[in-house]
N, C-alpha and C positions, 0 to 999 in steps of 0.2 A: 504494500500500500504506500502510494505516496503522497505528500501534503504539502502545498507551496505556502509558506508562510515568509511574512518580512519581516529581516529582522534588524537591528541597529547596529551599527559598528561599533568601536570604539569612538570614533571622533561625530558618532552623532547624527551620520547618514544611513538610509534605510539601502537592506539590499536583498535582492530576490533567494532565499535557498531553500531547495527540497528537503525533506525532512524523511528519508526513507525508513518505515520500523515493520518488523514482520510482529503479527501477533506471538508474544511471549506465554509460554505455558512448562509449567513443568509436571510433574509426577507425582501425585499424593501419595503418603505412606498408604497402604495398602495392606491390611491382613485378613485371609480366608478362612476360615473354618468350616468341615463337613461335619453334620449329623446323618441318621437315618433319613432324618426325614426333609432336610433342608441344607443349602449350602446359607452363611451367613459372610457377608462383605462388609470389614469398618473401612472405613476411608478419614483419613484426617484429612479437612479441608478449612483450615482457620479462616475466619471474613468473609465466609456467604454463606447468605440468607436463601430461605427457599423459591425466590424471586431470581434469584442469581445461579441459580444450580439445575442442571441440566442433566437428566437422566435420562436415555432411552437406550430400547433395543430392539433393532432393526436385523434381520436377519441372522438369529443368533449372537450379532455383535455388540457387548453391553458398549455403553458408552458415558462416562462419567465425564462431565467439563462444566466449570464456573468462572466466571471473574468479579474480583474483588472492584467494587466501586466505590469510591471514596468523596464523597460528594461537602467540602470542605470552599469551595471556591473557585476563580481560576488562577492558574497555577502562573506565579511571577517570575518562576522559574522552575525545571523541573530535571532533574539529577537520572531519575528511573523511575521507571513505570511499576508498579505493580503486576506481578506474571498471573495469569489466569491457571488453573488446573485442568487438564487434561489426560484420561488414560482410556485405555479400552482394552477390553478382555473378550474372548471368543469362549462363550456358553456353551456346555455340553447338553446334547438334545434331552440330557436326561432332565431337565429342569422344565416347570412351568413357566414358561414367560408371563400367562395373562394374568397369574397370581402374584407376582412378583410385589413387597411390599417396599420402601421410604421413609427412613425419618432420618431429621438432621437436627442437630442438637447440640448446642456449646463448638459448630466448625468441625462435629464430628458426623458422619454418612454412616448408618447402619441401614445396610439393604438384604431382606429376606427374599432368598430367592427357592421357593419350595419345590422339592423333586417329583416328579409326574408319577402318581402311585403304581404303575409298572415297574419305577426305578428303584423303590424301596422293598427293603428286604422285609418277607414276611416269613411267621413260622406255619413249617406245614405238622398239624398232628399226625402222628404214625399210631393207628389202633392194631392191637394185637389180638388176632382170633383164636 
């Protein structure tokens, strides 16, 4: 993306420069856990709201990404941006996607993703004649 803004010299004259910045994102910690009956996904994502957080999953491929907005003024000068979060994870068909639940809480992502009852283990009784 680029941005033409004008800007001041030192001595006070204005002068034309592009401003080229690629959306910044990095990695949220990430930790998985399996039960029988569900797989569970926390994600640390400090600085977004549920406005800001973006969840989907499109053909098997989860996809977690937010960015942090910080809405304080305009900026008189600005050092770095703020990086959004981004990851994605490829789902095993063993999961329900249309059950799939969301909650975030204190910049923390807990995503229940529950397994399609063919996938879970069941006991079979064995009767003796």
């Amino acid at each position: 993306m680029q941005n033409q803004k004008l800007m001041k010299t030192e001595d006070g004259k204005r002068k034309d420069c592009s401003v080229t910045r690629e959306q910044d994102y990095v990695a949220p910690a990430v930790d998985i856990f399996e039960s029988d009956e569900a797989m569970t996904l926390v994600a640390d994502m400090p600085g977004l709201d549920e406005q800001s957080l973006q969840v989907n999953i499109e053909q098997g491929l989860l996809t977690l990404e937010g960015r942090i907005h910080v809405a304080i003024g305009s900026p008189l000068r600005q050092e770095f941006a703020l990086a959004g979060y981004r990851r994605q994870f490829q789902l095993p068909d063993t999961l329900e996607a249309d059950a799939v639940r969301a909650e975030l809480k204190n910049g923390v992502l807990l995503l229940h993703l529950p397994k399609v009852k063919a996938a879970q283990p069941r006991k079979i009784e064995v009767t003796v004649h």
